[in-house]
Phi, psi and omega in degrees: 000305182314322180288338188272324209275342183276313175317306150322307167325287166316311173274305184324312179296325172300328189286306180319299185303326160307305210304278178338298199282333191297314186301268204328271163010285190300318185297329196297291195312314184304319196285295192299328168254040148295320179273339180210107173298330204259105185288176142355303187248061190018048192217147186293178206289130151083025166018274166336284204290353192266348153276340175280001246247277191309322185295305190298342166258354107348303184266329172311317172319304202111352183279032166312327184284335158326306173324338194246353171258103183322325179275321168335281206296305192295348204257358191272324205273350195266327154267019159271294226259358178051061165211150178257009165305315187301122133275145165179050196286169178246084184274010189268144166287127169284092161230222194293323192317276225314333181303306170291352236241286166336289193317287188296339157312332201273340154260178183300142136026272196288324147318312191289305173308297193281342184292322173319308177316287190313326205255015217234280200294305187291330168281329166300304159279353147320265185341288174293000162300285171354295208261342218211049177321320195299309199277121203302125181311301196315341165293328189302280186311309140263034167304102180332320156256053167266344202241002200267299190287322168315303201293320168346280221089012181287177199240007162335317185299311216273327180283344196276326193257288182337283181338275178310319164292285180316348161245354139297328180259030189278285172345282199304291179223124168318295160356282202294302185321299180306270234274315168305346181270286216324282165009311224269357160316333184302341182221078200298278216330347188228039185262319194292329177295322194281327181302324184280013209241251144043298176259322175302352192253346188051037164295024183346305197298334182297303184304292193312312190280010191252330174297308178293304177311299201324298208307317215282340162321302183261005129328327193264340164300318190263332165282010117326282188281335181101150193284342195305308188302359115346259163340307194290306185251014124341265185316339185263007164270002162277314188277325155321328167277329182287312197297328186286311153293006239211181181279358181273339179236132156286150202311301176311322156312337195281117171295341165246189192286351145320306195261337171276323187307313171275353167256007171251040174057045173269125157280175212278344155305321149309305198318320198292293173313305158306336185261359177275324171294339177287315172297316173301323202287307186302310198288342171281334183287307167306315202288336176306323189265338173268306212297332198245316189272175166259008167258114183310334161287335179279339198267306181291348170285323191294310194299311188307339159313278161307310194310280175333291177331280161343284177345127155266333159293127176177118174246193167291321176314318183288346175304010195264333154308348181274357178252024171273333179270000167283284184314303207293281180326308194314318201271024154294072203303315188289333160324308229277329147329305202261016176242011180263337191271322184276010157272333170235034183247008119327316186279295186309330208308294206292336172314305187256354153257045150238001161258358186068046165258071178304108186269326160328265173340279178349280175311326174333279159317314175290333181284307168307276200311322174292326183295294184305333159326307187263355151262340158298299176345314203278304150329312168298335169293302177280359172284329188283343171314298208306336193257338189280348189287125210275000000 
């Protein structure tokens, strides 16, 4: 009793001191580019969000086919803020973002930004109030990239609510599901998974109606944008492969294992490599896990798993779907070490891939490796049932 009231304890104290510091941060950050947009590292107040900003007044303008020419966007963006510091290119499909992307364009900046802050943070706790009753607010509110996306401006929240709706209502109605997954087209890279996830599950209506959702998404984009816009962001996944591989994000920052790989002085075709062998070993580990086990909480961790693993993009921001897989997981007593490293390895992360310590992966893996672990246990068991019953 006493251990579980110290345990308790502990994770109180852990959230509370995130809950403290994510709150500092953001105020700090608010407070300092309300007056001056332009932080420390030439990059403007909610960084991130200042490229969906710029993109949506880029396309009210007409300039939609523009967004994929990098030097174009960057150099519009740089003369809002009259510095040639801002990078911020635009790699997104006109898909839903860009639709959101327009709205908040339709405000000042700074404006634009804290409604965003509002309208962001409150629908991600709604939702896991929602979904998730068992868990105490104060977890919700200090999960580290809940706070990641905030301090950004990133949209980690918004794939995070898509994901996460769309595999609970896989249960409720296949129909509803497909067409809330379709959504997550706005960010194909984290894409790849769900469509086999789909079929080892025979959810057909899910597919057919995620297929239809897709279509009409990108119907309603081309007769907006013009079929042109296509091409145009074709051509711009090249300049998307050199930034994401390239020299523009640091190695350390990068949540998979591609970026700890290059700081421990791997060059990135080794790097490259080693993290697709890696990823594959993790992707036999999931398929294992929709094939064998019957719990939907276990099935749907894998995916969201592999969806991340899978990503050649991958910051910290996107890990805030990873705190669906903490709630499924937790009452897992043997989990909960590699599911506290995968709750703080948003905060740690870059920290510790600067020692070349992949903690994501790290936790990934350990988790995969632990689940099968416990369902072969779990198989060896009900088979000596099966055998012992006269």
């Amino acid at each position: 009793m006493m251990k579980t009231l110290q345990k308790e304890e502990i994770l109180r104290l852990v959230n509370f001191a995130s809950l403290a510091f994510g709150l500092f941060i953001v105020a700090r950050g608010i407070y300092a580019g309300w007056n001056q947009p332009i932080g420390a590292l030439g990059q403007p107040m909610g960084m991130d969000f200042f490229c969906f900003w710029s993109a949506g007044r880029f396309a009210l303008e007409g300039r939609a086919l523009e967004l994929f020419d990098a030097k174009l966007f960057t150099e519009y963006q740089a003369s809002y803020f009259k510095t040639q510091d801002v990078f911020l290119p635009w790699f997104y499909p006109p898909l839903l973002l860009l639709y959101i992307c327009c709205f908040f364009a339709l405000f000042p900046y700074k404006v634009a930004y804290l409604i965003y802050l509002t309208v962001s943070a409150g629908a991600f706790y709604c939702l896991a109030r929602r979904l998730f009753p068992s868990v105490k607010p104060l977890y919700i509110i200090a999960f580290p990239a809940f706070w990641q996306n905030l301090m950004s401006g990133q949209n980690g929240l918004l794939t995070a609510i898509i994901l996460i709706m769309g595999l609970v209502y896989l249960v409720k109605s296949g129909f509803a599901a497909g067409l809330i997954l379709s959504l997550m087209s706005y960010k194909p890279q984290l894409c790849a998974a769900i469509p086999l996830y789909l079929l080892f599950e025979r959810k057909f209506r899910a597919i057919i109606s995620g297929i239809a959702g897709f279509s009409a998404v990108v119907a309603i984009s081309t007769a907006i944008w013009g079929f042109a816009i296509w091409p145009a962001f074709f051509e711009g996944l090249r300049d998307a492969q050199i930034h994401n591989h390239g020299d523009k994000i640091a190695p350390a920052a990068m949540a998979y294992l591609f970026g700890p790989l290059q700081v421990l002085g791997f060059d990135r075709q080794t790097a490259l490599l080693l993290n697709y062998v890696f990823v594959v070993a993790c992707a036999v580990g999931v398929i294992r896990l929709w094939l064998k086990s019957t719990e939907a909480d276990v099935k749907n961790s894998g995916l969201i798993l592999l969806t991340l693993l899978l990503s050649p993009h991958l910051l910290a921001y996107d890990l805030v779907v990873t705190g669906a897989v903490i709630v499924w997981l937790w009452p897992r007593e043997n989990l909960r070490p590699a599911l506290m490293v995968l709750w703080l390895a948003p905060a740690l992360g870059f920290a510790f891939g600067t020692l070349g310590i992949p903690l994501f992966p790290a936790a990934a893996a350990a988790i995969l490796v632990q689940l099968n672990r416990d369902l072969r246990q779990e198989n060896t068991v009900a088979a000596m049932k099966a055998t012992s019953v006269p």
